[in-house]
C-alpha positions, 0 to 999 in steps of 0.5 A, a space after each residue: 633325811 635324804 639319801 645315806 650317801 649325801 645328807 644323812 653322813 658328814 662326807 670326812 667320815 665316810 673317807 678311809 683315813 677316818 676309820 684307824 682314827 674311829 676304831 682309836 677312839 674305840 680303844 678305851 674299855 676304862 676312861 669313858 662313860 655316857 653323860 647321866 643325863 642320856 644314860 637309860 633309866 630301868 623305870 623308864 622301861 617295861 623290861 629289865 634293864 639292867 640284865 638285858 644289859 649285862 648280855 653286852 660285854 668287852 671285846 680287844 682284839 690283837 691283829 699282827 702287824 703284817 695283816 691287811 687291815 692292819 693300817 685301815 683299821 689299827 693292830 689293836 681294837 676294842 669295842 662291844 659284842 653282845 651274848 646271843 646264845 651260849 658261849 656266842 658273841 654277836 659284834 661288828 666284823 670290823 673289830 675282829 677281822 684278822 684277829 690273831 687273839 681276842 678277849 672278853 670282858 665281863 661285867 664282874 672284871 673277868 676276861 676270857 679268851 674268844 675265838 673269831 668263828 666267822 665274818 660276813 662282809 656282805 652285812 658286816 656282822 662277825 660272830 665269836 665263840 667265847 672259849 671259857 664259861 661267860 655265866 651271861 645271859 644271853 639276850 633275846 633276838 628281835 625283830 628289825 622290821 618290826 621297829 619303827 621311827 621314833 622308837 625309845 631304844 637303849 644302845 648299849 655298852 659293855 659296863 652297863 647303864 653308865 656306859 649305855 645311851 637313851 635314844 630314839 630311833 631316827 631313821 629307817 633307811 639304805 646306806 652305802 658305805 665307801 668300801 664297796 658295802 650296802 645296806 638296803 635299810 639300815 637303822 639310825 639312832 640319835 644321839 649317838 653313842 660314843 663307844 659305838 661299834 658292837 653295840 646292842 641296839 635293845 628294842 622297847 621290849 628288851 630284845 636285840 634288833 642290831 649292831 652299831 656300826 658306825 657315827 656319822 653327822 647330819 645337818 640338821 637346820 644348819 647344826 650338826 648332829 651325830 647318830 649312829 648306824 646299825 645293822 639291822 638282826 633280821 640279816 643274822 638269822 639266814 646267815 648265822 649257821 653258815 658262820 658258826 659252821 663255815 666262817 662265811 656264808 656259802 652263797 657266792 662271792 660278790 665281785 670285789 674292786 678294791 676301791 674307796 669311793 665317795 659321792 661328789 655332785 651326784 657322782 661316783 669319785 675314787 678316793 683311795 684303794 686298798 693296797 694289792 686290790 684290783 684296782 690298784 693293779 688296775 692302776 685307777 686314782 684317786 680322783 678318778 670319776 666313775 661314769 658307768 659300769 659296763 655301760 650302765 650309768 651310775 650316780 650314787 655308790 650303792 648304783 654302782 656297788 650294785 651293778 658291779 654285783 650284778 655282773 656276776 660273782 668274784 672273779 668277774 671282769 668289771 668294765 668302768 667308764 672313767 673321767 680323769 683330768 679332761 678325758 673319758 676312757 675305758 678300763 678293765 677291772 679284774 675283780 677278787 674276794 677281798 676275803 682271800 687277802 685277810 689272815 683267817 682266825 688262830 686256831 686252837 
């Protein structure tokens, strides 16, 4: 299938005025189902499947207007999260990143209220303690590693079968996102799920091996097809009582630029910034080719991402090599957290 950076994903939703679009095709918790025919079937599977699940429930969360994210990702969002103990919610962090107030909905029409206990920008993982009694089980954790290619799995949705899709496991691979993000091997399942972000990916023995992410599109002999990445469990558990207890994990801060980035002709091409970042004080544009890092040649943004990162922790000066409208030059970037500009969870 390629790298992640070209063939496996459609270039449009890789670029950041898709993703408000992406989490309003999220915001429906009603007006959806799975088609019947890619719903999962129980007797198609060794487990129970329909307690396994009704460990996936509703999340909506409201962000104020004047958050960071607030214009990337929409003030109101909606999507998935799956019990992973009691009370604790697993989903993906773009849903509840700045969250003023959050809430749960479960099968039997309940909503209780959640809390953001922590966000990993590193995996994309966001965690959420629920604030009232679920009365859900909780869903066993897996192995990601252990899953191969070619795997029946379910995807699943809050609302059960008719919202949870029947599929196979396409691809076992690295994929770098445009906002500085890199999985060394991520999961992509085919077909994709419509309503994908904080799915349950449910191995052939019921347990959870990830979280939906994101759709994007292959070609495939000249058709376009859609799948959905996941992020693999196996990077939960180092990290997962940094979140609960800390809210982030407590190794350093990778370097952060600021910088939506995409792949063109095995180059590295800007094409926007986050507003107040270090790149836009650093005044790169759109448009602007990233020949290398302090010296270092890069070719893909995971290249790139990673020699950034391995200049040291956030805070450390970036040296770029820039192309721009004829010329090559050289610019200094001063790196940051990102997670310094986001509005930290209400606290009750």
């Amino acid at each position: 299938m390629g790298k992640a950076g070209s063939t496996i994903l459609d270039r449009c939703e890789q670029r950041p005025e898709n993703v408000k679009k992406r989490t309003a095709r999220m915001a429906s918790l009603t007006e959806w189902k799975v088609p019947p025919a890619s719903q999962p079937r129980p007797e198609d599977y060794a487990y129970d499947l329909d307690r396994a699940l009704s460990s996936v429930i509703g999340l909506h969360a409201i962000i104020p207007q004047d958050a960071f994210t607030a214009e990337s990702l929409g003030v109101e969002r909606a999507g998935n999260g799956v019990v992973i103990d009691k009370g604790l919610i697993l989903t993906v962090g773009y849903l509840i990143t700045e969250a003023e107030s959050l809430w749960l909905h479960l099968g039997d029409g309940r909503v209780v209220e959640g809390h953001t206990l922590g966000i990993d920008q590193e995996t994309g993982f966001g965690l959420v303690q629920a604030l009232g009694s679920l009365d859900v089980p909780a869903l066993p954790i897996g192995s990601s590693e252990a899953a191969q290619v070619g795997d029946r799995i379910v995807l699943g949705g809050a609302g059960g079968r008719t919202r949870s899709l029947a599929g196979t496991i396409a691809a076992k691979q690295e994929f770098a996102g445009y906002w500085e993000y890199v999985l060394d091997e991520a999961i992509f399942t085919f077909p994709a799920h419509p309503n994908w972000g904080g799915t349950g990916l449910l191995s052939p023995k019921g347990e959870l091996i990830g979280i939906g992410s994101l759709q994007l599109e292959r070609d495939r002999g000249g058709k376009n097809e859609h799948l959905n990445m996941v992020v693999p469990i196996d990077l939960l558990t180092p990290i997962v009582d940094d979140l609960r207890k800390f809210g982030r994990t407590q190794k350093p801060v990778r370097p952060w630029l600021g910088l939506y980035s995409t792949e063109v002709e095995d180059k590295v091409v800007v094409v926007g910034m986050a507003a107040k970042g270090p790149a836009a004080r650093a005044e790169l544009k759109a448009g602007d080719v990233i020949l290398a890092v302090k010296g270092r040649n890069v070719g893909t943004l995971a290249e790139f991402y990673r020699a950034v990162w391995a200049l040291g922790n956030a805070g450390v000066e970036v040296p770029l090599t820039l192309y721009r409208d004829g010329v090559t030059f050289e610019v200094r970037v001063n790196s940051s957290d990102r997670a310094k500009l986001l509005k930290g969870p209400r606290m009750h």
